[in-house]
C-alpha positions in Angstrom: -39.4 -50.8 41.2 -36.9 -48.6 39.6 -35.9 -48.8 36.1 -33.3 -47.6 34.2 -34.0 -44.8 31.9 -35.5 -46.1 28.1 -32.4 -44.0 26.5 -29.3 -45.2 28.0 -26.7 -45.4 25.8 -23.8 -48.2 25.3 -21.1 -45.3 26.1 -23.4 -44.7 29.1 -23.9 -48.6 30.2 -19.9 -49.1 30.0 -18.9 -46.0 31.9 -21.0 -47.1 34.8 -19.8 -50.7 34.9 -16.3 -49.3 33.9 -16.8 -46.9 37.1 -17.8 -50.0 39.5 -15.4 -52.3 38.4 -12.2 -50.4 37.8 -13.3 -47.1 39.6 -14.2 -48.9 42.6 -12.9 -52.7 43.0 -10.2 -52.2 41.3 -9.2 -48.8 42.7 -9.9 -49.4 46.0 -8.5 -52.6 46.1 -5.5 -51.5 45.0 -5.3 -48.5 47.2 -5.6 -50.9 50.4 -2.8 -52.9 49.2 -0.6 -49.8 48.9 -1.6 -48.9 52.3 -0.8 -51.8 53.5 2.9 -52.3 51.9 3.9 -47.8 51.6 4.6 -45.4 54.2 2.2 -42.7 55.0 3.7 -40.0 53.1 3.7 -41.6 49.7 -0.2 -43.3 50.2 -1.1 -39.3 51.0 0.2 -38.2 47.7 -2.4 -40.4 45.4 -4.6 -37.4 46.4 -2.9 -35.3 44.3 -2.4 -37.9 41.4 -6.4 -38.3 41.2 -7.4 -35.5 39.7 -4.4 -35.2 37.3 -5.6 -39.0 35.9 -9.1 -38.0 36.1 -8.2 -34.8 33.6 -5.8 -36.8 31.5 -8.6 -39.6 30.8 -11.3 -37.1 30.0 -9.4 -36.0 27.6 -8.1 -39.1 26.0 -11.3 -41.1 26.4 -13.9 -37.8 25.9 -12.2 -35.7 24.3 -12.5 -33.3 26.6 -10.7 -30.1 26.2 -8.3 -28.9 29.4 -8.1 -25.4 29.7 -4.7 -24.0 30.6 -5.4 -23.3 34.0 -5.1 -27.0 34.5 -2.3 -27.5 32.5 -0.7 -25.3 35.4 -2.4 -27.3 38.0 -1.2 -30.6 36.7 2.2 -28.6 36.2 2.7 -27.7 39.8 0.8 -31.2 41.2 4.0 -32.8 39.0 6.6 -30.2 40.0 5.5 -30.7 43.9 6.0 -34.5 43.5 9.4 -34.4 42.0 10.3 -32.0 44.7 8.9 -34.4 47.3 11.1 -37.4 45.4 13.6 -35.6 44.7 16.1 -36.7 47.3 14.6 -40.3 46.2 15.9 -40.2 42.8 19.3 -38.8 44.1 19.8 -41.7 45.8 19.0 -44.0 42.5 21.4 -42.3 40.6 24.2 -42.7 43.0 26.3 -46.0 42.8 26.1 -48.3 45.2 29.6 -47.8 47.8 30.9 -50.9 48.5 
């Protein structure tokens, strides 16, 4: 039978369940329900959100240091989406023509 390791932490023990309940059922959960009710183009861009969020929270939650090469990664991932919503939040701006 396997057992867990004598040494586990309680930082350890929540990331897991933290990663199968919000990592998982949560995230997937809410990912289907996008897929279901957004178009195509906008469900492919939470691929490039992931890895922004994933480097934002290991440096809020774990203090993780994020070297500048991804500062220009999350720079151009957020300069791509604005680009991509860009004629979006034209639209927003303009008032309605009744």
């Amino acid at each position: 039978a396997a057992r867990l390791p004598p040494d586990i932490t309680l930082r350890a023990s929540a990331a897991i369940v933290y990663l199968g309940v919000l990592g998982s059922v949560v995230g997937f959960t809410l990912y289907y329900y996008m897929i279901k009710h957004l178009d195509a183009g906008r469900i492919a861009l939470i691929t490039l959100v992931t890895p922004v969020t994933a480097l934002l929270l290991g440096q809020t939650l774990n203090a993780e240091r994020i070297p500048a090469s991804g500062w220009a990664g999350i720079a151009l991932i957020g300069a791509g989406l604005l680009l991509y919503e860009w004629q979006a939040l034209r639209q927003l701006r303009r008032p309605a023509i009744s």
